[in-house]
C-alpha positions in Angstrom: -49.7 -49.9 -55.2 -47.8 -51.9 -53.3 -48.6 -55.4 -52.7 -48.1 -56.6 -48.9 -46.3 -59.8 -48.3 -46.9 -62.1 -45.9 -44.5 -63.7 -43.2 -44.8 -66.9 -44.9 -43.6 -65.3 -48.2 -40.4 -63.1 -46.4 -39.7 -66.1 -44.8 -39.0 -68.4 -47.8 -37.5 -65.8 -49.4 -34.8 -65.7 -46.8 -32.3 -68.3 -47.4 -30.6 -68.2 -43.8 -34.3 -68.1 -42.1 -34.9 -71.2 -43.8 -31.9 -73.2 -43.2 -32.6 -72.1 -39.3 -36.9 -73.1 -39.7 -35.5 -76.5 -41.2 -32.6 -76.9 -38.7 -35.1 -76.1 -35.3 -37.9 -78.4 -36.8 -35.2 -81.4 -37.3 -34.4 -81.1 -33.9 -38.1 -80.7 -32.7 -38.8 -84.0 -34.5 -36.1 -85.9 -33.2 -36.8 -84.7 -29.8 -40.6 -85.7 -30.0 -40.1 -89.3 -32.3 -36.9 -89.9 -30.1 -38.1 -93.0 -28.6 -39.4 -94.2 -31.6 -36.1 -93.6 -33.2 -33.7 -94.9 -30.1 -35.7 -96.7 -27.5 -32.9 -95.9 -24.8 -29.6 -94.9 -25.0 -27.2 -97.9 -25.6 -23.4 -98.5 -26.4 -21.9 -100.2 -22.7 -22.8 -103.3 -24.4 -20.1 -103.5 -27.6 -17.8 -101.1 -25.8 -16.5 -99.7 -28.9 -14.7 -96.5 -27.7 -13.9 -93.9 -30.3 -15.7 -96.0 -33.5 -15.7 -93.6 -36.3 -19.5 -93.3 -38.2 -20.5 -96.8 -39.5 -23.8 -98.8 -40.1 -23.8 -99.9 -36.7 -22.9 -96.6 -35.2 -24.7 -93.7 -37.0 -22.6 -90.6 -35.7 -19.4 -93.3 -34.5 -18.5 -93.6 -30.5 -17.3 -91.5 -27.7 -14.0 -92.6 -25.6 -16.7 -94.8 -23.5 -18.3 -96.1 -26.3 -21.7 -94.7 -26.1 -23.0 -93.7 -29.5 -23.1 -90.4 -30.1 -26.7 -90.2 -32.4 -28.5 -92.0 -29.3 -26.7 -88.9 -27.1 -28.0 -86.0 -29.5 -31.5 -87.7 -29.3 -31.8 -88.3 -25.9 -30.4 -84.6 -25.1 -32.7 -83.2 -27.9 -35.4 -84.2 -25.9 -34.0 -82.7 -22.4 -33.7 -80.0 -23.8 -37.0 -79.5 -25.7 -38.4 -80.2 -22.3 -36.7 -77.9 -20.0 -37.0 -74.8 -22.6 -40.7 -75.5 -23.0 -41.5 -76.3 -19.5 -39.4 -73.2 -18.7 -40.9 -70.7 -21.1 -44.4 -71.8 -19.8 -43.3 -71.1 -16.0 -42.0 -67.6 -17.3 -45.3 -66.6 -19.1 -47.0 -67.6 -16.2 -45.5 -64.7 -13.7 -44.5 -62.5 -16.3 -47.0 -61.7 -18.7 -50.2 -60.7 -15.6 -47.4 -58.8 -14.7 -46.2 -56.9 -17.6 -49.7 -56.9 -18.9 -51.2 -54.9 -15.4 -48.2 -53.0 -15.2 -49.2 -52.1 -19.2 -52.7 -51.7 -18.9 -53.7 -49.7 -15.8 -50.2 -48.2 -15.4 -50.4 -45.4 -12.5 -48.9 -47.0 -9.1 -49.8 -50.6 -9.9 -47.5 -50.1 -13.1 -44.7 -48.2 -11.2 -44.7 -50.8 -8.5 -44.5 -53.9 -10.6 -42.0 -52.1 -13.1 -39.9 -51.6 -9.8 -39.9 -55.1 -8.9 -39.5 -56.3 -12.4 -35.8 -53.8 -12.2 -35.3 -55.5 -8.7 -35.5 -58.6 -10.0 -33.0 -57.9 -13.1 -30.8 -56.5 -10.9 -30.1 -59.9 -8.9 -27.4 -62.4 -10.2 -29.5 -65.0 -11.1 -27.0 -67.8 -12.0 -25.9 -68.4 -8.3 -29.1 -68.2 -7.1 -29.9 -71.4 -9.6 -27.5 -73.3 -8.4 -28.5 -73.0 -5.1 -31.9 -73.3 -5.3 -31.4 -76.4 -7.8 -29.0 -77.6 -4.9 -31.6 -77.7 -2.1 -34.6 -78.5 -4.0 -32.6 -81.8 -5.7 -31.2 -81.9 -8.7 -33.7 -83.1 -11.6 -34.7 -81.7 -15.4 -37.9 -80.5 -13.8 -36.1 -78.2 -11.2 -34.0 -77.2 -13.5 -36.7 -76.0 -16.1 -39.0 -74.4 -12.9 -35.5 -72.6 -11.7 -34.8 -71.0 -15.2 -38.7 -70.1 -15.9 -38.8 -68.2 -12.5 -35.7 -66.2 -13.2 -36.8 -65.5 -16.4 -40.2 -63.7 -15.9 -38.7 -60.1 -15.9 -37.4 -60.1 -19.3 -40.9 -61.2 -20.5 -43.0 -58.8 -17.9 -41.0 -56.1 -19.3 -41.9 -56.8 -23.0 
């Protein structure tokens, strides 16, 4: 008889899936403790440009002397927020949708599945712009634009 495994078990078993589980939860940690690691992001001050790794500079200097670890920690945390904030906004729209359209099927589900193929069907990367363009240009716009143009792929799942 064969014994079932569970994900946990496949998962440590796969060296690549663990280098990628150990890689995304470094980055989720430095996101979330960011502040705790680098209160703010600092290097105008010594105006070291280019200063290769050190004690004093982790990860060394860019040409305008900004240190590089206080960059990847600061954008770590960007980024954790827009992808979350952005995933949240698709599941909102797209999983009623793709759940009705699932469920009862029948027109409701032929409408909404025609919507969901309108909807792919339009180039959404101008339409960001633009939209991020008149509403103002901020992380949270830019989070709310990706989540709405991302409902279809999710509704269609």
């Amino acid at each position: 008889m064969r014994k079932e495994r569970s994900f946990a078990q496949a998962m440590a078993s796969h060296r690549l899936g663990m280098i990628g589980l150990v890689g995304i939860t470094l980055v989720m940690l430095v996101g979330i403790l960011g502040p705790m690691l680098v209160p703010y992001p600092s290097g105008y001050n010594d105006a070291m440009p280019l200063a290769p790794p050190s004690a004093a500079h982790w990860l060394g200097t860019d040409s305008l002397g900004l240190e590089l670890f206080d960059q990847i920690v600061w954008g770590a945390r960007t980024s954790l927020f827009i992808s979350v904030t952005a995933v949240i906004v698709a599941s909102v729209i797209g999983l009623p949708l793709g759940l009705i359209s699932g469920y009862f099927g029948g027109r409701a589900g032929a409408l909404i599945d025609s919507v969901i193929e309108i909807a792919m069907t339009i180039p959404t990367l101008p339409l960001m712009i633009l939209i991020s363009a008149i509403v103002g240009p901020s992380t949270t716009t830019v989070a709310i634009v990706i989540g709405i143009f991302s409902w279809p792929t999710l509704a269609r799942i």
